[in-house]
N, C-alpha and C positions, 0 to 999 in steps of 0.2 A: 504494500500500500504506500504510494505517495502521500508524504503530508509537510506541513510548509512548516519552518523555526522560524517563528518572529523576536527580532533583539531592535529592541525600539530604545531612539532615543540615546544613542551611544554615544557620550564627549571622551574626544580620544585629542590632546594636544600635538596640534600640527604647524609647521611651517609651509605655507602655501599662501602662495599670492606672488606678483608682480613685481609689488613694489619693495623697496629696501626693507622698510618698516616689516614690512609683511615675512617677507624671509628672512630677518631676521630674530621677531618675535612669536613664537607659538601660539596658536589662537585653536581657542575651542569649537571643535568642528564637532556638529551631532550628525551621526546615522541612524536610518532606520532599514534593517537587513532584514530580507526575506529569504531562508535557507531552503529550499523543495532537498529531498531525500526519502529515502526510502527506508519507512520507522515498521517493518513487518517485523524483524530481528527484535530492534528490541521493545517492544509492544509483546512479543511473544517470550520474553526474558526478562524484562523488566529491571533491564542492567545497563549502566550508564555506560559502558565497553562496548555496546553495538549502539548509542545512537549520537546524536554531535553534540560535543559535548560546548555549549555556548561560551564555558568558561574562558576554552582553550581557544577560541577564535576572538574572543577578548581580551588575552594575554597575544594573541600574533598581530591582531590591531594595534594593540599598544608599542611593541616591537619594531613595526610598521616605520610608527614615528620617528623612534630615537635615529638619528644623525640624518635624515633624510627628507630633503624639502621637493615639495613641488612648486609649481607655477602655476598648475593650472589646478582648478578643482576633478575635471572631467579624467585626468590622469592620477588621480587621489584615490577617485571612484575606483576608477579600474584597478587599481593597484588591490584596493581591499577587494574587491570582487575575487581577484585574483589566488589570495590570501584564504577567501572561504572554498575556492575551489578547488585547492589544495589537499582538503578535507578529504579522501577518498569517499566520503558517506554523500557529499553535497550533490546534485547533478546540476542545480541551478540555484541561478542566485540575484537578487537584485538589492542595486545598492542605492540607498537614496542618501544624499550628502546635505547637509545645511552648513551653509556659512554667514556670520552674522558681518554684514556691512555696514560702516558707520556712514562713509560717504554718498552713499546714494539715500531715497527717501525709501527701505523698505526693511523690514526685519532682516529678512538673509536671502539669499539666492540658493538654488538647488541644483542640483543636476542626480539624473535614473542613469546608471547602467544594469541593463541586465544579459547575462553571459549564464552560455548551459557549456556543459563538457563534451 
């Protein structure tokens, strides 16, 4: 049985953006991940060894960060997309990003990637 991991809401400190400021100072980016996998195993075991374990994709998020900037958001995305796909459990994945802009008149800008294996 397919069925989806929701990790809402994820602030994970990043460098990304453009400008000096921006890559130089780490700024709180929120995700919200949708993991598809296939939870027959452990639905049928009821052991955290057969399904994805959200901790551990929030400890490689985190990792993600340290020493490592982007420019763009859309390459942030992908990068974490990339990161849950790694998962041998995941088969798809959608990553939604917020970043909050001071400069413009809106809470934050987003950007969707979604990537299957």
């Amino acid at each position: 049985m397919i069925g989806k991991i929701f990790i809402n809401n994820l602030r994970v400190k990043f460098n990304v953006g453009i400008t000096e400021i921006e890559q130089e100072t780490p700024q709180n980016i929120t995700f919200d991940i949708i993991c598809c996998a296939d939870l027959d195993e452990c639905i049928k075991k009821d052991n955290i060894d057969y399904a994805v374990d959200y901790r551990e994709l929030d400890n490689q998020i985190t990792l993600l960060s340290k020493g490592k900037k982007f420019q763009l958001i859309e390459t942030l995305a992908d990068a974490v997309a990339d990161v849950c796909l790694s998962n041998k459990k995941i088969l798809k994945v959608e990553v939604k990003l917020f970043k909050r802009l001071r400069s413009i008149s809106c809470d934050s800008v987003a950007v969707e990637i979604i990537k299957s294996k």
